[in-house]
matplotlib code that plots the C-alpha trace (Angstrom):
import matplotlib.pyplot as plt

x = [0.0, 2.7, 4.4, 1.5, 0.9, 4.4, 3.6, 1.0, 1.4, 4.9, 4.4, 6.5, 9.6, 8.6, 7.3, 7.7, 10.8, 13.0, 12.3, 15.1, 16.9, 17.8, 21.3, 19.5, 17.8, 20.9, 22.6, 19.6, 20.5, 23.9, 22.8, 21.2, 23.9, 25.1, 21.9, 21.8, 25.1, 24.3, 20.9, 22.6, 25.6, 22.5, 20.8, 23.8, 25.7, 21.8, 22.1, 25.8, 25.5, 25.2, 28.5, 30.4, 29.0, 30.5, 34.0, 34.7, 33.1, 32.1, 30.2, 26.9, 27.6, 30.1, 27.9, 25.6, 28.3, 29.2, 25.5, 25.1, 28.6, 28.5, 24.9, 26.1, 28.7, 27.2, 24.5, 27.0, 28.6, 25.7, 24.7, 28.6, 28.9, 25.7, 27.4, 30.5, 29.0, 27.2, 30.5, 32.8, 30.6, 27.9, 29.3, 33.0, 32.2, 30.0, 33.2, 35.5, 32.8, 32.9, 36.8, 36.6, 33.8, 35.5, 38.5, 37.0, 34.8, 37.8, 39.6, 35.8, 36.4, 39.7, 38.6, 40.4, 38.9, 35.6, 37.7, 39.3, 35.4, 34.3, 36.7, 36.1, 32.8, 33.5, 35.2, 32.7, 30.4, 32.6, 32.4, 29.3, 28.0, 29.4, 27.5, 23.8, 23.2, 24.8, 22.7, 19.3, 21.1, 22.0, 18.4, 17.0, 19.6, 19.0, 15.3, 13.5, 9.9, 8.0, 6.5, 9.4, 11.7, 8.8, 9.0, 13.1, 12.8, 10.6, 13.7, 15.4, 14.0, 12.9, 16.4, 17.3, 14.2, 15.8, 18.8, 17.4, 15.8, 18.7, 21.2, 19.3, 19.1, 22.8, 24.0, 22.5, 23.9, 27.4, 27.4, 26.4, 29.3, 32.1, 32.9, 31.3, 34.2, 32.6, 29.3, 31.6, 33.5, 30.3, 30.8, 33.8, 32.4, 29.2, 31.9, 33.9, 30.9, 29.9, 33.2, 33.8, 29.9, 29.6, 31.7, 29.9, 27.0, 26.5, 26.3, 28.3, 26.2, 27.2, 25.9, 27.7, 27.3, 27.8, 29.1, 31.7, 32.1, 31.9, 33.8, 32.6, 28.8, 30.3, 32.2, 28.8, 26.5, 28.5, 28.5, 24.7, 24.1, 26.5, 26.1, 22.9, 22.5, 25.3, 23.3, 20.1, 22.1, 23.5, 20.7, 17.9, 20.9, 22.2, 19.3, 19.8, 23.2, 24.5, 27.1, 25.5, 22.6, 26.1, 26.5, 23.9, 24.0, 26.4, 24.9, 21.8, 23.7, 25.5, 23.0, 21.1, 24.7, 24.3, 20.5, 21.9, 24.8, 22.7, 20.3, 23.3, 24.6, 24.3, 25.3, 23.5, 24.6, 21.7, 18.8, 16.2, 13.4, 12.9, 11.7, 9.2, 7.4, 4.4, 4.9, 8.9, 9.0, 6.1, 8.5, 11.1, 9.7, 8.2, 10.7, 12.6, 10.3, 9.5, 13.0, 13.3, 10.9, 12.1, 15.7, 14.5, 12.8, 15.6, 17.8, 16.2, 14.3, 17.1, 18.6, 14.7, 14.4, 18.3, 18.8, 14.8, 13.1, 16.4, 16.4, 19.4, 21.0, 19.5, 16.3, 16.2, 16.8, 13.6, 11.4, 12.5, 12.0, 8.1, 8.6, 11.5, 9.9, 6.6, 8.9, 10.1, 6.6, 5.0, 8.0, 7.2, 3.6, 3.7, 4.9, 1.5, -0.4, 0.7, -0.5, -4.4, -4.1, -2.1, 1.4, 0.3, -2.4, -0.7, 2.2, -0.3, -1.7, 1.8, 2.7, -0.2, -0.4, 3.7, 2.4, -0.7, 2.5, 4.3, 1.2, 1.2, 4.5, 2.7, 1.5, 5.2, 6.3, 9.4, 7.2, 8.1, 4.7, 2.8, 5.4, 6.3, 2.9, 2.5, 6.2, 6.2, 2.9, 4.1, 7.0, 5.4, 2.9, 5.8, 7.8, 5.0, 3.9, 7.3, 8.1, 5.3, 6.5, 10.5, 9.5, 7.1, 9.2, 11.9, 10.3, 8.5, 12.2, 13.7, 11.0, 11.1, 14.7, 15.9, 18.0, 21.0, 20.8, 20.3, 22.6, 21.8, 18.4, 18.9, 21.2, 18.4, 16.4, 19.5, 20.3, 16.8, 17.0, 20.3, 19.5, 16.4, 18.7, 20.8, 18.0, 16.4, 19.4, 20.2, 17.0, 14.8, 17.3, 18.5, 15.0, 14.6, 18.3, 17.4, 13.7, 15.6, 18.3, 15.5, 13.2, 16.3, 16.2, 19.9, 19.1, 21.6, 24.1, 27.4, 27.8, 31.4, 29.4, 26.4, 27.9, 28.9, 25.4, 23.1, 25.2, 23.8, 20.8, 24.3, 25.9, 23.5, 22.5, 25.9, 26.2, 22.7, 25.2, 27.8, 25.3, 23.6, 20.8, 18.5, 19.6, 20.1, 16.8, 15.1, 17.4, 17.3, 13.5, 13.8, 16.2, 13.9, 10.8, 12.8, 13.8, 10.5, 9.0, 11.3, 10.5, 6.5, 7.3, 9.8, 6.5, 4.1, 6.4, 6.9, 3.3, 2.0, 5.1, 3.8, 0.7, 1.2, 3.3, 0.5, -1.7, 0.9, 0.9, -2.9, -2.7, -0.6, -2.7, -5.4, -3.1]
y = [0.0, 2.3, 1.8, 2.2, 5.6, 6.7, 5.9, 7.9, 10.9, 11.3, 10.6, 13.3, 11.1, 8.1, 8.7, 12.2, 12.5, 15.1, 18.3, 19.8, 22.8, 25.9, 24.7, 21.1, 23.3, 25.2, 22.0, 20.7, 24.0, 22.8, 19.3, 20.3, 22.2, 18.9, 17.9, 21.3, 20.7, 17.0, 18.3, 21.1, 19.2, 16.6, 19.4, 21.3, 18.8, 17.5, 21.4, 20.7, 17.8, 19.4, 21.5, 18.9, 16.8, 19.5, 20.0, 16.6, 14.3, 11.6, 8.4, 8.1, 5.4, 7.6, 10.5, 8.0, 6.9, 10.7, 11.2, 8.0, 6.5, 9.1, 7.3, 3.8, 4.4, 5.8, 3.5, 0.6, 2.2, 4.0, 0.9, -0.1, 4.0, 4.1, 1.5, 3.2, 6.2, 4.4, 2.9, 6.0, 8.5, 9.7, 13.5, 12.8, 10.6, 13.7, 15.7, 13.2, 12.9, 17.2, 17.2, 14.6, 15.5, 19.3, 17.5, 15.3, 18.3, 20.3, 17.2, 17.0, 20.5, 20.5, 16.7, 16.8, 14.2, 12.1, 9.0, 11.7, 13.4, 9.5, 8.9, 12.5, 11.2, 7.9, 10.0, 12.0, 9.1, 7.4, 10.7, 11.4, 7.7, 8.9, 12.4, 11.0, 8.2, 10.6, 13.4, 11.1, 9.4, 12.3, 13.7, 10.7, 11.1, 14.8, 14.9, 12.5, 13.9, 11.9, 15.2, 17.4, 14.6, 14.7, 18.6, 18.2, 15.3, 17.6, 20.3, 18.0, 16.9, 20.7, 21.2, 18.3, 20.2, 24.0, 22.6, 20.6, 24.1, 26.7, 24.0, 24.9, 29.0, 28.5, 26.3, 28.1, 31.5, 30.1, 27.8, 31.2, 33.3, 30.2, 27.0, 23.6, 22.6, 25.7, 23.9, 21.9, 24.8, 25.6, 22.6, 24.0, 27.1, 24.9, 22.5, 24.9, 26.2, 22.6, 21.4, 25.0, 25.2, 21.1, 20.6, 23.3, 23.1, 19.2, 16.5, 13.3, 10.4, 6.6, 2.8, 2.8, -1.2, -1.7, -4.8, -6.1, -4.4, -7.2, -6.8, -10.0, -7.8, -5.0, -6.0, -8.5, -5.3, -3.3, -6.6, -7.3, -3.8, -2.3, -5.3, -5.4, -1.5, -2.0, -4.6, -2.9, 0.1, -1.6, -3.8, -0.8, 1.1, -1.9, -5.1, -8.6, -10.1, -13.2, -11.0, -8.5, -11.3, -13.0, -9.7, -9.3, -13.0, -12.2, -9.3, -11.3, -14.0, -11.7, -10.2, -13.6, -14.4, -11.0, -11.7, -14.9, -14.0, -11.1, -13.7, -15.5, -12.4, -11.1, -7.6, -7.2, -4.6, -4.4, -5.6, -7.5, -7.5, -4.2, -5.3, -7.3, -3.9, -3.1, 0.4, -0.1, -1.9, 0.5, 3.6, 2.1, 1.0, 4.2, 6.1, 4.4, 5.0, 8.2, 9.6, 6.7, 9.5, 12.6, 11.9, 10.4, 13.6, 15.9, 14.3, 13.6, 17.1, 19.2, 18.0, 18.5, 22.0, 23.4, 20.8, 20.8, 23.8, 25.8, 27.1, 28.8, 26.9, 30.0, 29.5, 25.9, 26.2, 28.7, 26.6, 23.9, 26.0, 25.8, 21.9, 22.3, 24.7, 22.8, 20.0, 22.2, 23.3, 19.8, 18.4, 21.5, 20.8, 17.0, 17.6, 19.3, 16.1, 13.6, 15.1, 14.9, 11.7, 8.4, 8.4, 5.3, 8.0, 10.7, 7.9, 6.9, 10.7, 12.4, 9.2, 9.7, 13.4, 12.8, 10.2, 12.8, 14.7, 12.3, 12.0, 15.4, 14.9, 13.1, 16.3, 17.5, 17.9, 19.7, 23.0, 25.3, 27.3, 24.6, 22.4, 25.0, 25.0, 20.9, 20.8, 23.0, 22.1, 18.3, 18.6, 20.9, 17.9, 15.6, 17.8, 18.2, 14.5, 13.3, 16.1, 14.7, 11.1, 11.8, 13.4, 10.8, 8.0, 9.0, 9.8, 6.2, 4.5, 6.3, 6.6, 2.6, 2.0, 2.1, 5.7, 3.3, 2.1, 5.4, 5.3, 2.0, 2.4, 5.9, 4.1, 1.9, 5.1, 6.6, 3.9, 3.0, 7.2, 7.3, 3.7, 5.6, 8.0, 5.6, 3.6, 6.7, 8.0, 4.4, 3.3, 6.2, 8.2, 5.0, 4.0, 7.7, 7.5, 3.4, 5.3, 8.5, 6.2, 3.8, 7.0, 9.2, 9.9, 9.0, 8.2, 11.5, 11.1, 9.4, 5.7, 6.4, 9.6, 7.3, 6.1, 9.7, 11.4, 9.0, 8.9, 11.2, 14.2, 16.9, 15.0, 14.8, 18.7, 19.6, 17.2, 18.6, 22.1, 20.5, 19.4, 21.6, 23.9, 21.9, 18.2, 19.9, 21.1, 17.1, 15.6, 18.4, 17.7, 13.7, 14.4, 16.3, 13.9, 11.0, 12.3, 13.5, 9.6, 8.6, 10.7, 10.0, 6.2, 7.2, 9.4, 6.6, 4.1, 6.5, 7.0, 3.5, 2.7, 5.2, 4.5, 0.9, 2.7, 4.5, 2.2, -0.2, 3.3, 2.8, -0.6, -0.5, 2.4, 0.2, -2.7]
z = [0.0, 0.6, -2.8, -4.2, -2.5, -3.1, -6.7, -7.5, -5.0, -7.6, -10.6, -13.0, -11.1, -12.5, -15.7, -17.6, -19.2, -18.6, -20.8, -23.4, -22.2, -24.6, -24.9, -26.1, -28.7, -29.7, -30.3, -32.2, -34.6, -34.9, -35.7, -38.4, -40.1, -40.7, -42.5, -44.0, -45.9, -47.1, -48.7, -50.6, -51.8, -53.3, -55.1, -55.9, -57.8, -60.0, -61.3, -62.1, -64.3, -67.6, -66.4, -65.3, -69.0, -70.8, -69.1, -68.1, -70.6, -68.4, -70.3, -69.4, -66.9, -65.6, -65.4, -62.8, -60.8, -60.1, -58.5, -57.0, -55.7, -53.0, -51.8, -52.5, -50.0, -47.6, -47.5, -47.1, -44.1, -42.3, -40.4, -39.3, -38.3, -36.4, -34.6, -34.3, -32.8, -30.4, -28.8, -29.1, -28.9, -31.3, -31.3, -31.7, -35.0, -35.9, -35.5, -37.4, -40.5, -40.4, -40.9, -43.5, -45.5, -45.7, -47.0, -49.9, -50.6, -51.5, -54.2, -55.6, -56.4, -58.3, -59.9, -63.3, -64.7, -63.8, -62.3, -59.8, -59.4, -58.6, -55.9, -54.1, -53.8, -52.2, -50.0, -49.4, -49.0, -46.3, -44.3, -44.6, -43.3, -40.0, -40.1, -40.5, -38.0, -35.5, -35.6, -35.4, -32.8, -31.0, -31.2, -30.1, -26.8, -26.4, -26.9, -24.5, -24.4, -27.0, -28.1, -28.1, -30.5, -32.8, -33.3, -33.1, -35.6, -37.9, -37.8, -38.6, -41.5, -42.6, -42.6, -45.2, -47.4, -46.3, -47.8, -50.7, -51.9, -51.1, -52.9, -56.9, -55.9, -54.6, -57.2, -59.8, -58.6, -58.5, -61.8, -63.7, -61.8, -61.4, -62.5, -61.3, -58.9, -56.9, -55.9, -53.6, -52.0, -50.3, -47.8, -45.8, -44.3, -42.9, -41.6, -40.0, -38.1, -37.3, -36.3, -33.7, -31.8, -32.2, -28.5, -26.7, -27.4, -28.2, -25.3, -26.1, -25.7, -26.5, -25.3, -21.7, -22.6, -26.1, -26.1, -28.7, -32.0, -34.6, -37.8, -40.0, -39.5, -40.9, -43.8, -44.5, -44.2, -46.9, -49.0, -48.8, -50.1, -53.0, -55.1, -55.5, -55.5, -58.7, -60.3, -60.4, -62.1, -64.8, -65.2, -66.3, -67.6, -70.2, -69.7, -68.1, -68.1, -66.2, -64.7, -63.2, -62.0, -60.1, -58.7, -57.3, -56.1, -53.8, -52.3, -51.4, -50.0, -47.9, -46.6, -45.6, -44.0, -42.2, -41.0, -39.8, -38.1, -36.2, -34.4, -32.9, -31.6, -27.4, -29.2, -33.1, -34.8, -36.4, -33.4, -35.7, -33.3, -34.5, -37.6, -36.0, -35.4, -37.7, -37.2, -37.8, -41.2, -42.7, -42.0, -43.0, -46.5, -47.0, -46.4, -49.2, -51.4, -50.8, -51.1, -54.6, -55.7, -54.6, -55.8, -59.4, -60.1, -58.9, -61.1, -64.6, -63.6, -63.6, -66.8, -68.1, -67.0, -68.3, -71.6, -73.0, -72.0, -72.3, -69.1, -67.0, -64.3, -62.1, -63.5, -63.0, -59.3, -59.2, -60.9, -58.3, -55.5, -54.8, -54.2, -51.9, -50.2, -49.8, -48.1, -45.7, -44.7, -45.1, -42.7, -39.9, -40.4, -40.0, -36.0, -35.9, -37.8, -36.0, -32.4, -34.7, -36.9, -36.6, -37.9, -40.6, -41.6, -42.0, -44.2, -46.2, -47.4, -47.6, -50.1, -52.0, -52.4, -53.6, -56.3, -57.8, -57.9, -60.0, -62.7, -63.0, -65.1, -67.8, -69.3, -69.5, -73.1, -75.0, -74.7, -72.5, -72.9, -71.7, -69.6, -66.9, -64.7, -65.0, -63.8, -61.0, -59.6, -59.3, -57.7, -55.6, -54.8, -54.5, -52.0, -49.7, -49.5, -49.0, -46.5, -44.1, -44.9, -44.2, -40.8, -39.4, -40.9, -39.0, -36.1, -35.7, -36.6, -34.1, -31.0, -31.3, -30.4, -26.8, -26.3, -25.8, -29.4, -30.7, -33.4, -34.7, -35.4, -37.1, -39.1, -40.2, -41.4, -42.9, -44.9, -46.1, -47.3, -49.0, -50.5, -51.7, -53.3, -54.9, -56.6, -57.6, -59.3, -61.0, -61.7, -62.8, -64.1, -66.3, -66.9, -68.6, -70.3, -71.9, -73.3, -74.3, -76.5, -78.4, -79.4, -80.8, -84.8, -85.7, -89.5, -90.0, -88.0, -88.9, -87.9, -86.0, -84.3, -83.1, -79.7, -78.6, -79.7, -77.9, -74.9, -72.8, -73.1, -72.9, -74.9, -78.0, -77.3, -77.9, -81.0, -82.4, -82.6, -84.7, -87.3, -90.3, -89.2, -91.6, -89.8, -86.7, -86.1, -86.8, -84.5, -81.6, -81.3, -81.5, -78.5, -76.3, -77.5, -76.7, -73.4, -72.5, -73.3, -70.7, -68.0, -68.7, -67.9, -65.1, -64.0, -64.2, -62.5, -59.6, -59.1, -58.9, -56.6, -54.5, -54.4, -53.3, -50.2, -49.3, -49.2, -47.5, -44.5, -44.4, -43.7, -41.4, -39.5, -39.7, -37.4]

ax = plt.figure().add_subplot(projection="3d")
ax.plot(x, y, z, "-o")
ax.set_aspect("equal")
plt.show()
């Protein structure tokens, strides 16, 4: 009876969580510069493709491993760093990952040709897969009210959109003043700042029992993922080969190894039960998808807006702005949702808004005149829907993970996001680039100049210049028809993929 009594005369001892203090929110600020550069680096570099095209030359396969290596590697890592973090500290790999992505920023910058570009990025991926899982993890440590992580986690994520739309303004502003390398430069003063306030006004946090770290689950968690990220790529880029299907062999055998070796673990790295979560696995998928989306129409977008509709790399990031900016709003706004409707609810109708989004595109044509409004108003669609879905995907990954495991489990929701990225990059944007080659007129062009003028959309715009005015003028419009039949089916693909999220959210609010 006494217990009892103690109980429930006290109960803000026993079960309210401690509030966040101003410094917690200060730090939350300085978090998110972290977020803040990976977002604009994304966007930055899809406006630079048709400058890098032109001064570097890159092959068309090149051209994808430029945008997506960075996300390949990074997904491959996060779940070994969120690991990492959680045994050495979660704020000093934060630190480390801040040096080193200032570093490869600056030889992605002076790259002289596009093997040199490729291997800044791997760099920059390896740094960067210690930056994301520790700033959801350290969130997740710093924020302990269920209602205050929720608003922190939608800063958090209206950051990755506040980035997503200053990188086209930015990048536009400086690929019309200076050359491409310049969109990396951009990194170092954000790191700076990161790298001075992170130790005063970020707490460390770790696992004060992590247990052993297990390298055979590391190396197998990079193996079950790059291969078959790589397969998929060449497999829409060039069709089936036995190869690739070997390639991808291996990464699914890896990863059942993986699975395996994490049941017969006292320590996982990756804690499976987890996954046994309704809740868990919905947010998970979606936000996969959603981001598959987000980054597919970022990159084939870009290219549509500067190389078809002729517009300036300034211009570009305007039109692109309205649909960033809804995703910052949607990602604030979704804090306030999910206080009203359940999180599966508020999934499901962020995923489909994002897919009416993606049908808007099929009334997208090589007119500018009529093209503009269509374009602008669907990616406005799609950056709200996925907005809301990023937020309360991350929130429902990470509010299910004890605070000790922090970083593993945002590892989980970093790596289904930048494993979004990478598929969206590889498969749309080959998807569009496999349509775009089969629908070009090349009945005029030279049989030794085929390869170079179907290679990529820069590539034949800048061989449509070489031609005569009269040829010119034929082929120049089966290039922007041809490229525009790709992004309908890229369009179309998107939509019923996220549709079947959606209603894979409701579902699951239904549970």
């Amino acid at each position: 009876m006494t217990t009892h009594t103690q109980t429930t005369n006290h109960p803000p001892t026993t079960t309210t969580p401690p509030r966040a203090t101003a410094r917690d929110w200060a730090g939350l600020a300085v978090l998110a510069l972290a977020l803040l550069l990976l977002a604009v680096d994304a966007t930055v570099l899809d406006l630079a493709v048709p400058a890098i095209s032109a001064d570097l030359a890159p092959t068309t396969p090149q051209l994808l491993w430029i945008i997506d290596v960075y996300s390949f590697v990074l997904a491959g890592l996060l779940v070994m760093m969120g690991n990492l973090g959680d045994r050495i500290g979660r704020r000093r790999l934060l630190l480390i990952g801040a040096a080193g992505f200032g570093v490869a920023s600056l030889l992605a910058a002076w790259a002289v040709s596009p093997e040199m570009l490729i291997g800044a990025r791997v760099l920059q991926g390896v740094a960067g897969a210690t930056l994301m899982p520790a700033t959801l993890g350290l969130i997740r440590s710093m924020f302990l009210d269920p209602r205050q992580r929720t608003v922190a986690i939608a800063v958090w994520s209206a950051m990755a959109g506040g980035g997503a739309a200053a990188g086209p303004l930015l990048g536009g502003w400086l690929l019309e003043h200076f050359w491409w390398g310049s969109v990396f430069l951009v990194n170092l003063p954000v790191m700076l700042v990161l790298i001075a306030l992170g130790p005063v006004l970020i707490p460390e946090s770790r696992d004060p029992n992590p247990g052993r770290f297990d390298l055979p689950s590391a190396a197998l968690s990079m193996l079950a993922l790059v291969p078959v990220v790589y397969a998929v790529k060449e497999t829409a880029a060039h069709g089936f080969s036995l190869t690739m299907a070997l390639i991808a062999a291996v990464g699914v055998l890896a990863g059942v190894l993986f699975v395996r070796r994490q049941r017969t673990l006292a320590n996982p790295m990756l804690d499976l039960k987890l996954f046994a979560l309704p809740r868990f696995r919905t947010a998970v998928l979606t936000n996969l998808l959603s981001v598959f989306a987000l980054a597919g129409v970022l990159f084939f977008g870009s290219q549509y807006l500067q190389l078809v509709l002729g517009r300036s790399p300034m211009q570009a990031g305007l039109l692109l702005l309205p649909g960033l900016g809804a995703s910052v709003v949607a990602s604030l706004a979704a804090a306030w949702l999910v206080q009203r409707v359940r999180p599966g609810v508020a999934l499901g109708g962020g995923l489909t808004v994002a897919a009416f989004g993606s049908a808007l595109f099929l009334w997208l044509s090589p007119d500018a005149a009529t093209s503009t409004t269509p374009f602008i108003l669907g990616f406005l669609l799609i950056g709200a829907g996925v907005g809301v879905a990023l937020t309360v995907s991350a929130d429902l990954v990470v509010s299910s993970a004890p605070a000790e495991r922090a970083g593993a489990a945002a590892a989980v929701s970093e790596t289904a996001y930048e494993t979004g990225i990478a598929l969206g990059v590889a498969v749309l944007g080959s998807v569009v680039m496999a349509i775009f080659r089969n629908g070009l007129d090349l009945s005029n062009v030279p049989g030794d100049r085929i390869g170079a003028a179907s290679e990529s959309l820069g590539a034949a715009t800048g061989f449509a210049r070489e031609l005569p005015q009269s040829v010119s003028n034929v082929f120049l419009t089966s290039v922007h028809e041809a490229f525009v039949a790709g992004m309908h089916f890229a369009a179309l693909g998107t939509a019923s993929i996220l549709l079947i999220a959606a209603a894979l959210a409701f579902r699951a609010a239904r549970a």
